[in-house]
LOLUMTI-916356 format. One record per residue: residue number from 1; residue in one letter; chain; z, y, x of N, C-alpha, C in turn. Coordinates in pm, whole numbers, plus 32768, in hexadecimal, padded with zeros to 4 digits. Layout:
# residues N
     i   aa   ch   n_pz   n_py   n_px   ca_pz   ca_py   ca_px   c_pz   c_py   c_px
   NUM    A    A      Z      Y      X       Z       Y       X      Z      Y      X
...
//
This chain:
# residues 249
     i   aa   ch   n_pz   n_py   n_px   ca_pz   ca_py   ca_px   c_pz   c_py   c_px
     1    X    A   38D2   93D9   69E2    3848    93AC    69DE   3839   9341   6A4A
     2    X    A   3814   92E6   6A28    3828    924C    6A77   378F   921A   6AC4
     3    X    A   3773   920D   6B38    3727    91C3    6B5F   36C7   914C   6AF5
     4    X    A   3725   9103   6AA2    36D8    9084    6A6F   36A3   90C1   69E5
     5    X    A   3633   9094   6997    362A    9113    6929   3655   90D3   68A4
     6    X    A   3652   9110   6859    36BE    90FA    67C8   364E   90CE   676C
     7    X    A   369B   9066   66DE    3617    9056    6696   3685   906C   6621
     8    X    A   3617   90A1   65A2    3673    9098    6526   3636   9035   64DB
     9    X    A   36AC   8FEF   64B6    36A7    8F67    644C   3668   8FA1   639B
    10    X    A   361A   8F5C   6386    35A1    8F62    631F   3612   8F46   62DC
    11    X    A   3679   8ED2   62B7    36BF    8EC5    622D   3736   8F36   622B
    12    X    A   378B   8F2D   6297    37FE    8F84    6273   37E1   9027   62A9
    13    X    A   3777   901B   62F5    374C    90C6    6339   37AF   9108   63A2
    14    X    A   3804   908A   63FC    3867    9096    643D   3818   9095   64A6
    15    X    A   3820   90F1   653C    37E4    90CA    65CB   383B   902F   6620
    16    X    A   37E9   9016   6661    3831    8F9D    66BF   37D9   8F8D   6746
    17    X    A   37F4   8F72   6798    3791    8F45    683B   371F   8F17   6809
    18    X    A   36BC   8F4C   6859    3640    8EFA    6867   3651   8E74   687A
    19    X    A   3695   8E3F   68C1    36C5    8DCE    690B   36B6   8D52   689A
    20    X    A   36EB   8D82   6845    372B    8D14    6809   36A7   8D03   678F
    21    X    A   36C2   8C58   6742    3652    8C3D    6700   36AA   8C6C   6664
    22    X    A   36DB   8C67   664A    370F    8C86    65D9   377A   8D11   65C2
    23    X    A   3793   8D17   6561    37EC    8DA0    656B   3888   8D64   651E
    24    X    A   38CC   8DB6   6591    393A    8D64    6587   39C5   8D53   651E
    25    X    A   3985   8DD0   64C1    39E0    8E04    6468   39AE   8D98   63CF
    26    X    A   3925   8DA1   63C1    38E1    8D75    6340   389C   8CE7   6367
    27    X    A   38A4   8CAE   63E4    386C    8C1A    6411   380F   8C1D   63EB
    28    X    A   37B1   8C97   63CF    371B    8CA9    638E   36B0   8CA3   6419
    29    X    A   365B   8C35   6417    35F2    8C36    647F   359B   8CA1   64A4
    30    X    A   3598   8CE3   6546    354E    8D62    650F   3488   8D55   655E
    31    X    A   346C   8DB1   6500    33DF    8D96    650E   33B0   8D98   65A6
    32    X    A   3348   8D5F   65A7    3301    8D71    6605   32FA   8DA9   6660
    33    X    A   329F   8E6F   6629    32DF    8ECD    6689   3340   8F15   6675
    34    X    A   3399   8F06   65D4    3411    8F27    65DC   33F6   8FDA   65BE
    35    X    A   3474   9012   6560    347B    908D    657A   34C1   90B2   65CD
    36    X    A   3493   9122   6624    34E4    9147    66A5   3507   91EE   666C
    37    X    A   357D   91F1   669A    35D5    9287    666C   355E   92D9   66B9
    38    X    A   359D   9381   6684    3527    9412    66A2   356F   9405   6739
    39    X    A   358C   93BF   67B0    3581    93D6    682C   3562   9347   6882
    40    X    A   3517   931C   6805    34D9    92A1    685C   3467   92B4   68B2
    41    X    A   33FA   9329   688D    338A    9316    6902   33BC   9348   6953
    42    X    A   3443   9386   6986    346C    93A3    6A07   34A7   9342   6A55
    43    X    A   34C8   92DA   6A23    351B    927B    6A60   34D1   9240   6ACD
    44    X    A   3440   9245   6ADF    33F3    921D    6B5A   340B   9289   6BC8
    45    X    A   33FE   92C8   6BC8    341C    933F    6C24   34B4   9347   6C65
    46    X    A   34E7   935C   6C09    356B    9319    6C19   359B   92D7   6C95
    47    X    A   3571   9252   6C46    3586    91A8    6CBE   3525   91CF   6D48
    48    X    A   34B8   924F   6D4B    3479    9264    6DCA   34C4   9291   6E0E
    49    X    A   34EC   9312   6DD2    353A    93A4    6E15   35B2   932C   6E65
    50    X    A   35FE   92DB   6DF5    3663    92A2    6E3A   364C   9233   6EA7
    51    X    A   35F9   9223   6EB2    35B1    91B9    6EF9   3587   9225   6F83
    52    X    A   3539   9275   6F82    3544    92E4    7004   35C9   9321   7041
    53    X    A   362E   933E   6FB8    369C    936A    7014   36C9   9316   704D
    54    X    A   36AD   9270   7025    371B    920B    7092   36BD   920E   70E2
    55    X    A   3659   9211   7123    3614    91EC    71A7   365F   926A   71FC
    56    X    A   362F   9303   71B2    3663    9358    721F   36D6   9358   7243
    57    X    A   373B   9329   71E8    37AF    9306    7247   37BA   929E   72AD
    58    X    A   377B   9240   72A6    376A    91C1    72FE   3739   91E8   737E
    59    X    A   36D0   9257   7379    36B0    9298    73F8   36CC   92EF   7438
    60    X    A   3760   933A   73CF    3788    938E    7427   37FD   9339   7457
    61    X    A   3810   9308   7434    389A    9294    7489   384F   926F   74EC
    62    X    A   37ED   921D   74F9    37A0    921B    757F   378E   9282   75D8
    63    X    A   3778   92DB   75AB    3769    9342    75EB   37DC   9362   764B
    64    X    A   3853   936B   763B    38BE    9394    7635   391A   9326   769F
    65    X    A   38E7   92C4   7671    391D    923F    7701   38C4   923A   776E
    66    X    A   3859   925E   774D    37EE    9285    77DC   3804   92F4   7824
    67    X    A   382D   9341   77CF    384F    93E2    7805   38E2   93E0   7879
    68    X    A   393C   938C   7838    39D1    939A    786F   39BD   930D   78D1
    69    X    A   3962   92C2   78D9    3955    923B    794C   38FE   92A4   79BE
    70    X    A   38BA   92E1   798B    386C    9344    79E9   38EC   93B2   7A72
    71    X    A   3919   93CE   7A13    3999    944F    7A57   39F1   93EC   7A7E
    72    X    A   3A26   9372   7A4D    3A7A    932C    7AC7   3A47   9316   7B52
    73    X    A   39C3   92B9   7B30    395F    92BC    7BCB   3958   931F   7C1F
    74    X    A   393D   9373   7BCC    3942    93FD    7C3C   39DC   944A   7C56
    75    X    A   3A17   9422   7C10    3ACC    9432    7C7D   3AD3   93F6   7CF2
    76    X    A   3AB9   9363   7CDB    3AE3    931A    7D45   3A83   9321   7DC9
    77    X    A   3A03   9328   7D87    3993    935C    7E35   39B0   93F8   7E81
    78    X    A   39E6   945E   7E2F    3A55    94C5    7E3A   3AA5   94AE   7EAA
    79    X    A   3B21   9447   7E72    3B73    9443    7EC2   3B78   93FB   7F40
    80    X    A   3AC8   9391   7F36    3AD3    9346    7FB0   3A83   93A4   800F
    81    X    A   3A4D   9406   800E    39E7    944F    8058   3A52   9492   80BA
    82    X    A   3A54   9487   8124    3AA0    94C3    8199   3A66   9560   8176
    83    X    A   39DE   95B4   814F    39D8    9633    8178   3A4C   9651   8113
    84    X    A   3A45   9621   809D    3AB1    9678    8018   3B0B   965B   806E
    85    X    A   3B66   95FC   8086    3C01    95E6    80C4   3BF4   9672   8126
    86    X    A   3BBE   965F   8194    3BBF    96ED    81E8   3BC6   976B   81B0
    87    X    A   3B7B   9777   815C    3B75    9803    80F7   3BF9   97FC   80AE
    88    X    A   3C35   97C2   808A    3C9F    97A7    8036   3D11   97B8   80A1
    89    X    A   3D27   978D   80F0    3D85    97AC    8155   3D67   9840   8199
    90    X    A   3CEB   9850   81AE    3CDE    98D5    81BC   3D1F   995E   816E
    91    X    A   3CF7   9929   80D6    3D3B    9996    8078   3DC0   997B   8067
    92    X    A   3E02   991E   8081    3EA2    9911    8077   3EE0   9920   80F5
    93    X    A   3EA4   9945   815C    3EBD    99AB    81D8   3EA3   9A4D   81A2
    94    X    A   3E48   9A4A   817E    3E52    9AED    8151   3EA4   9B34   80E5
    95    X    A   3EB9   9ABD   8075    3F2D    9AE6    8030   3F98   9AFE   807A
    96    X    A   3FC6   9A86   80E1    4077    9A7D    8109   4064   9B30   8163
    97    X    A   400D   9B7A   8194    3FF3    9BC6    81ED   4003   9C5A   81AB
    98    X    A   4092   9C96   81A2    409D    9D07    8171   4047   9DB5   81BE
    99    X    A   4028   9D80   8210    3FFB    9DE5    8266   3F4C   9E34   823F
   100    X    A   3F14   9DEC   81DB    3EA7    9E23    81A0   3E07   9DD0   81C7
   101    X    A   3D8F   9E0D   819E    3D16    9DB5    81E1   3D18   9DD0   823C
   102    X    A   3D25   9E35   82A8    3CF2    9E15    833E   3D30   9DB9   8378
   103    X    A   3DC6   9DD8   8380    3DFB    9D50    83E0   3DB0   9CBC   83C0
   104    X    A   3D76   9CB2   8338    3D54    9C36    830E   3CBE   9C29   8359
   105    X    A   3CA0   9C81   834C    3C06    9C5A    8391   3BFE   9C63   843C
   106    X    A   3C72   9C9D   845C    3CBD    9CA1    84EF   3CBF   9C17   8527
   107    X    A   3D2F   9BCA   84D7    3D67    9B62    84F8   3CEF   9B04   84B4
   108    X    A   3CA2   9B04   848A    3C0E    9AB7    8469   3BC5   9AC1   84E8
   109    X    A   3BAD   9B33   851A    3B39    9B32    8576   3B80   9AF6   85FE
   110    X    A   3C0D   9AF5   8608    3C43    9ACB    867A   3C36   9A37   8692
   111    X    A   3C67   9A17   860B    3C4E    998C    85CA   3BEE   9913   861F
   112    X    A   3B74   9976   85F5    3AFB    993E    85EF   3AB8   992D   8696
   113    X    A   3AF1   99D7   86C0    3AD8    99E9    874C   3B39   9979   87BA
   114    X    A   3B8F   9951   8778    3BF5    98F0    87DF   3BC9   9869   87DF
   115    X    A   3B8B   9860   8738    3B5A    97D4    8722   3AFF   978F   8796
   116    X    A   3A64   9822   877A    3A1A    97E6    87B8   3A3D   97E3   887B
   117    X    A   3A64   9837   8898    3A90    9829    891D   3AD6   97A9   8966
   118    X    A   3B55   97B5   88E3    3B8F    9713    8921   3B13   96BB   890E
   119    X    A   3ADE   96A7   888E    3A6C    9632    88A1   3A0F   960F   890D
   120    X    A   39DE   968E   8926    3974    96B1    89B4   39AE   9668   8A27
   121    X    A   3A35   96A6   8A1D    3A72    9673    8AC6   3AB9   960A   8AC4
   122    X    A   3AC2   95C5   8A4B    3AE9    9542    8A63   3A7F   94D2   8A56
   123    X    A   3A11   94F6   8A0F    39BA    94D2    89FC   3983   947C   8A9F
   124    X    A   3986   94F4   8AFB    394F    9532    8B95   39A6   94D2   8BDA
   125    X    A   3A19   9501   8BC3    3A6D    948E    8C1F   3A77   93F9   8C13
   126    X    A   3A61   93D6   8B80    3A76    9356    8B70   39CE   9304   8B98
   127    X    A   3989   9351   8BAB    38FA    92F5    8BD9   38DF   9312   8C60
   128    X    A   392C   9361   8CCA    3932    9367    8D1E   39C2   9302   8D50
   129    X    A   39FD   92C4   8D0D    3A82    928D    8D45   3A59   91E1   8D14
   130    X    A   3A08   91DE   8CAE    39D5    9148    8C78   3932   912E   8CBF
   131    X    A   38D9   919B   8D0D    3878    9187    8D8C   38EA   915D   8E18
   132    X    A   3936   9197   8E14    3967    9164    8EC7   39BC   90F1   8EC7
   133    X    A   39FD   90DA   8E78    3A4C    9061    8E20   39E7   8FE1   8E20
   134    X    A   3988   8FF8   8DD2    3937    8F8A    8DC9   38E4   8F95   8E6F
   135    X    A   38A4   8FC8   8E91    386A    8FE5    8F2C   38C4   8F6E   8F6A
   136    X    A   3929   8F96   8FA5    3998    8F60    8FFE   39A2   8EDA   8FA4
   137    X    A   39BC   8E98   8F4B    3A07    8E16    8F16   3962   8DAF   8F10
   138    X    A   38EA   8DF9   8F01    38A3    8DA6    8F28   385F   8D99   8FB7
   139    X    A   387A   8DEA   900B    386D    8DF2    90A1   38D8   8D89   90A9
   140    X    A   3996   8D51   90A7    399F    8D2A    90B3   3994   8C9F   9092
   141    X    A   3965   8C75   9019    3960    8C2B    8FE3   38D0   8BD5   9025
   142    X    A   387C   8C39   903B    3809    8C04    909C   37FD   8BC8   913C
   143    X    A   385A   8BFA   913B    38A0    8BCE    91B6   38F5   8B67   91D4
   144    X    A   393D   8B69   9169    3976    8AF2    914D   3919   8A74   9133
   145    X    A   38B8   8A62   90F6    3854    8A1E    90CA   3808   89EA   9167
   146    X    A   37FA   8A76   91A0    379E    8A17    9235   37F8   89FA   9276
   147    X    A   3867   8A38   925A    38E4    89C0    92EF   38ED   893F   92C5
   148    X    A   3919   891B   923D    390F    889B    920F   38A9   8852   920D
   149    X    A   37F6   888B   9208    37A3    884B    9231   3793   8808   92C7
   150    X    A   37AE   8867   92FF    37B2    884D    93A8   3833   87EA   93DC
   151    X    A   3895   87D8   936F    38E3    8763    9390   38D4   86E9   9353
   152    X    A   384D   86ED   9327    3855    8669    92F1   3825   8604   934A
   153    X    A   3861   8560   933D    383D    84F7    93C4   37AB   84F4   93BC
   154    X    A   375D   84DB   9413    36C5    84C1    9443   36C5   841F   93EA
   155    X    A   3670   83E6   93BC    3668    835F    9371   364F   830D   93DF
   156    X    A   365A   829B   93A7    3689    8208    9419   360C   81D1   9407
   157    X    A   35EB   81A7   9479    355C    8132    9462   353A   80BC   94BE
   158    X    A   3561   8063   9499    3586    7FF1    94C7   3534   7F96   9523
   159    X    A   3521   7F82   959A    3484    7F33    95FF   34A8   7EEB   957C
   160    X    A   3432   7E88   958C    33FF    7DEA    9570   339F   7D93   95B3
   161    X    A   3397   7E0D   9648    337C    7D87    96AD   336D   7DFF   9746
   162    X    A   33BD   7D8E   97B0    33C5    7DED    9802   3392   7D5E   989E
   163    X    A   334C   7DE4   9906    3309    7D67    9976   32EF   7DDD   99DC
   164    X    A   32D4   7D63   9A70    32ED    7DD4    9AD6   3246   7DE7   9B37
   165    X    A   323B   7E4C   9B82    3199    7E84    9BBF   31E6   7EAF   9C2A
   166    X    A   3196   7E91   9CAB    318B    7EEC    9D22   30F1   7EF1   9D5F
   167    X    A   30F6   7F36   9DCD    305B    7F3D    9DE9   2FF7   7EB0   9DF5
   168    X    A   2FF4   7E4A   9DF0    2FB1    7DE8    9E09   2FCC   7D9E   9DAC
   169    X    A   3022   7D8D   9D7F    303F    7D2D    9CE8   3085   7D5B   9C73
   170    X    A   3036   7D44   9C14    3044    7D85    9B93   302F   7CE3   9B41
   171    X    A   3071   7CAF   9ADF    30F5    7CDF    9AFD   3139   7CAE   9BB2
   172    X    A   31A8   7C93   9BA9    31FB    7C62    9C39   321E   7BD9   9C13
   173    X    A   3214   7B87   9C7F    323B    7B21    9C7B   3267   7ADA   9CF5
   174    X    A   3255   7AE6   9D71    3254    7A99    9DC8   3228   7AE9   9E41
   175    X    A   3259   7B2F   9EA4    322F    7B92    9F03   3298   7BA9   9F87
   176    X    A   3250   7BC4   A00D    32AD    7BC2    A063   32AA   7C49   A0A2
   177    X    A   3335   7C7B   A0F2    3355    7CB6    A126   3354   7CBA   A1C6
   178    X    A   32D8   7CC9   A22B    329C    7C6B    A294   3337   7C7B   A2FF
   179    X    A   336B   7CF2   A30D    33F0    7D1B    A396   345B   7D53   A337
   180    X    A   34C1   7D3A   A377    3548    7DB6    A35A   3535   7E1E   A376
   181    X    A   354B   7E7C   A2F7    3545    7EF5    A2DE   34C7   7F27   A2AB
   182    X    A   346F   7EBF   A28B    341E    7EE4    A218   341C   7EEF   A185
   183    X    A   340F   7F5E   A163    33F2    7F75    A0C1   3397   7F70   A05C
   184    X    A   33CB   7F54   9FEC    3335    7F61    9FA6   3391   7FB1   9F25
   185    X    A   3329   7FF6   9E9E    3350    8025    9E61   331D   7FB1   9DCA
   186    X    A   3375   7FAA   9D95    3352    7F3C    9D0A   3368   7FA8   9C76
   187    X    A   3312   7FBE   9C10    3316    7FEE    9BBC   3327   7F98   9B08
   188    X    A   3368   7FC2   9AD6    33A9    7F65    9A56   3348   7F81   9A11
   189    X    A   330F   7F06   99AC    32AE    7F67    9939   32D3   7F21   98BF
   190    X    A   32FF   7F8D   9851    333E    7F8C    97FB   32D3   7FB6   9783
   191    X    A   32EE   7F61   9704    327E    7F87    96A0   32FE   7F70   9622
   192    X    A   32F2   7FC3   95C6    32A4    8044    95EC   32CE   80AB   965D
   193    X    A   327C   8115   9679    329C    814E    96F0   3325   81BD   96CF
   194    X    A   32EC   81E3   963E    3366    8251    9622   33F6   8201   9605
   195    X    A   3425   8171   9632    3493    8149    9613   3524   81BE   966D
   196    X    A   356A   8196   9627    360A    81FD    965B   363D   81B6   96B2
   197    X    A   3672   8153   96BB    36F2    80FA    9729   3688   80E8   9783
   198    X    A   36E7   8104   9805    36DE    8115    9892   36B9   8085   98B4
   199    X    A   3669   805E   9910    367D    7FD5    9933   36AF   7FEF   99C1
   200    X    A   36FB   7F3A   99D7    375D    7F15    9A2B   3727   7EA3   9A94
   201    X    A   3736   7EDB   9B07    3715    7E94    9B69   3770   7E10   9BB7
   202    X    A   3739   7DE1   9BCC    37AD    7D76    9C52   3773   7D1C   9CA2
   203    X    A   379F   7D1F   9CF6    376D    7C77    9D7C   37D8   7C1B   9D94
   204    X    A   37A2   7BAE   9D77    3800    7B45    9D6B   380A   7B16   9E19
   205    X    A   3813   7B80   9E6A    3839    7B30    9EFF   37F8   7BD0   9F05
   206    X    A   38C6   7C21   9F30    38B1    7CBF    9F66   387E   7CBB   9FF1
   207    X    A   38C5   7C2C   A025    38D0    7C74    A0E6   384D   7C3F   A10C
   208    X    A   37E7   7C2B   A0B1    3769    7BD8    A101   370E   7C41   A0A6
   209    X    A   372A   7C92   A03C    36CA    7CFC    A018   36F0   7D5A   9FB6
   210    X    A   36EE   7DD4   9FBE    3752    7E46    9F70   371C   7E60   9EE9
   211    X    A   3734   7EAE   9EA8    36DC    7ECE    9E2C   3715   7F71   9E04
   212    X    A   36ED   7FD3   9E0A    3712    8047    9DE3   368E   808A   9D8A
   213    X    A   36F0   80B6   9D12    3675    80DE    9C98   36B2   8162   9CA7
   214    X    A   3612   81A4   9C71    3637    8275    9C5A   3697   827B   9BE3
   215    X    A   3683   8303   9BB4    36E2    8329    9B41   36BC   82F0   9ACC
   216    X    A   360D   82EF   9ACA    361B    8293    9A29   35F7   821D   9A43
   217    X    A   362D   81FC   9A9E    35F7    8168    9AA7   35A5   8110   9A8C
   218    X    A   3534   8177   9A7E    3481    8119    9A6B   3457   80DA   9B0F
   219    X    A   34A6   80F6   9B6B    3471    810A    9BE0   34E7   80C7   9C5D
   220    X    A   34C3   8076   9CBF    3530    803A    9CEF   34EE   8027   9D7F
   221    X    A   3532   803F   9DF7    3515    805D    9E63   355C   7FD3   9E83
   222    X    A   3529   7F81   9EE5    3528    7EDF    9F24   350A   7EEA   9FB7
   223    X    A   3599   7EC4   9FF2    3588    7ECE    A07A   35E5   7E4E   A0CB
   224    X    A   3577   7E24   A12C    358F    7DA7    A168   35F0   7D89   A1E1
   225    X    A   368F   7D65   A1CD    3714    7D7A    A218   3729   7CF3   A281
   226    X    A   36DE   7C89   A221    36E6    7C17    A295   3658   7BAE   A275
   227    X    A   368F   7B5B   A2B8    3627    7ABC    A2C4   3637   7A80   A234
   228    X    A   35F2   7A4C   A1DE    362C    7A29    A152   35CB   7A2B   A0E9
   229    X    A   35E7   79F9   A041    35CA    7A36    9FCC   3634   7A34   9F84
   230    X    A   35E7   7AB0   9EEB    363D    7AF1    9EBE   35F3   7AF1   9E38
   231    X    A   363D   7AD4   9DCE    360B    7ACE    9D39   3625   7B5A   9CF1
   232    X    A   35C6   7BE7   9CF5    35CE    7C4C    9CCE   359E   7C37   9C26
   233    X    A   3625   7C5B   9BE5    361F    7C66    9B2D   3604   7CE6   9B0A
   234    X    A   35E3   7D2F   9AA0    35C3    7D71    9A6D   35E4   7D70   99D2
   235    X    A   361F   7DE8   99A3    3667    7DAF    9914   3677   7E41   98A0
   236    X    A   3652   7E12   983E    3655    7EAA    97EA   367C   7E66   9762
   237    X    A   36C9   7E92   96F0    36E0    7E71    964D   36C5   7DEF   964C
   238    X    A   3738   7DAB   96BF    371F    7D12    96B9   36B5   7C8C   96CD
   239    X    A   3670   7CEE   971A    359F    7CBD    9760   35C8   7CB1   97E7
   240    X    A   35C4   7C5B   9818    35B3    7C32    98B0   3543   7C0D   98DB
   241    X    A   3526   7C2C   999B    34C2    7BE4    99C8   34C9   7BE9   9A5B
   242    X    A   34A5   7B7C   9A68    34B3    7B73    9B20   3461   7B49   9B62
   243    X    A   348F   7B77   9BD9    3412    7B30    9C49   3450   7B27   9CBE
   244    X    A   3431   7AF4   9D2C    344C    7AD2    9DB9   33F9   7B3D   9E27
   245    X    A   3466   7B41   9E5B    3447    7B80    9ED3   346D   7B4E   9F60
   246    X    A   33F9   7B2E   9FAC    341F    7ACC    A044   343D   7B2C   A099
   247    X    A   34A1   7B39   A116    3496    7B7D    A165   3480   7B37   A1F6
   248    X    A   3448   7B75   A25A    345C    7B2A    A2C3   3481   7B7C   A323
   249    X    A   349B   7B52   A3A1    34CE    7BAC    A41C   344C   7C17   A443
//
């Protein structure tokens, strides 16, 4: 009994396919609606029924590749999960272990008890050994930091104009020394004031008048040795300046 439904041919009374326009035995054209054999009004039902069984197979094949893509996924998140591996090594310790369940739950609780202990005390030691470690390497390291600060050179700053003052003349130019063995004190003035290089003294005629400057040499002590003059210079980052000094007996 066939899916497609049967018709019988009006001239020869032979069945042949619905399908077809003629009948294939007698080339006789067949009518319209054609006679259809005693199991033609089933033939709709038929083409349904067969028409439902192919879907439900179509969905149980779906079914069935969703089902087995499902259980692979879950093997492999299985085998990546560290608790299963542990459990799994766990029970293939208790298999290899002829001695029964207690030793197994023995050597479990020891297990567990050694675990956490070592963890604790290494735990303890290693943040007590990476606090004094670090303590000490940045104490020295800080230390290191201000020694090298404290050796660094002081910066240079250069006069750009330098001239000389004592008590009565500011600047100096022209001044006497009335007897031998009188002094006077002459002071350098340097701008800017915070310059670095020392300034340098001299008298161009020692044995008729001396010139001795302090330690930083802003300051120069002038004392009168004979009868005479004497051209006292003054000199700093390549700035000179002079003046005369008369002496008399």
């Amino acid at each position: 009994m066939g899916l497609i439904p049967q018709v019988k041919c009006g001239r020869c009374d032979r069945t042949y396919s619905a399908l077809r326009s003629r009948c294939p035995y007698c080339n006789a054209h067949r009518h319209k609606k054609g006679k259809r054999t005693t199991d033609g009004d089933n033939a709709t039902w038929k083409l349904i029924i067969g028409i439902l069984l192919i879907v439900v197979l179509i969905a149980a094949v779906i079914v069935i590749l969703v089902t087995s893509a499902g259980d692979k996924d879950n093997e492999v998140n299985n085998q990546n999960t560290p608790g299963n591996n542990a459990n799994e090594g766990v029970e293939n310790h208790q298999g290899q272990n002829p001695g029964g369940g207690k030793d197994d739950e023995n050597s479990e609780n020891n297990g567990e008890n050694n675990g956490e202990n070592n963890g604790e005390n290494n735990g303890e030691n290693n943040g007590e050994n990476n606090g004094e470690n670090n303590g000490e390497n940045n104490g020295e390291n800080n230390g290191e930091g201000g020694n090298t600060g404290a050796q660094q050179p002081p910066v240079t700053v250069t006069a750009s104009s330098i001239s000389a003052k004592q008590k009565y003349q500011n600047p100096c130019t022209d001044f006497s020394l009335m007897k031998i063995g009188d002094t006077c004190e002459v002071t350098a003035v340097v701008t800017p004031s915070n310059a670095t290089s020392i300034p340098v003294w001299s008298s161009s005629n020692e044995s008729v008048l001396s010139v001795v400057p302090d330690a930083t040499g802003l300051k120069a002590t002038l004392t009168n040795l004979s009868a005479g003059s004497s051209n006292v210079t003054v000199s700093v980052d390549g700035l000179e300046y002079t003046f005369i000094v008369r002496c008399r007996k």
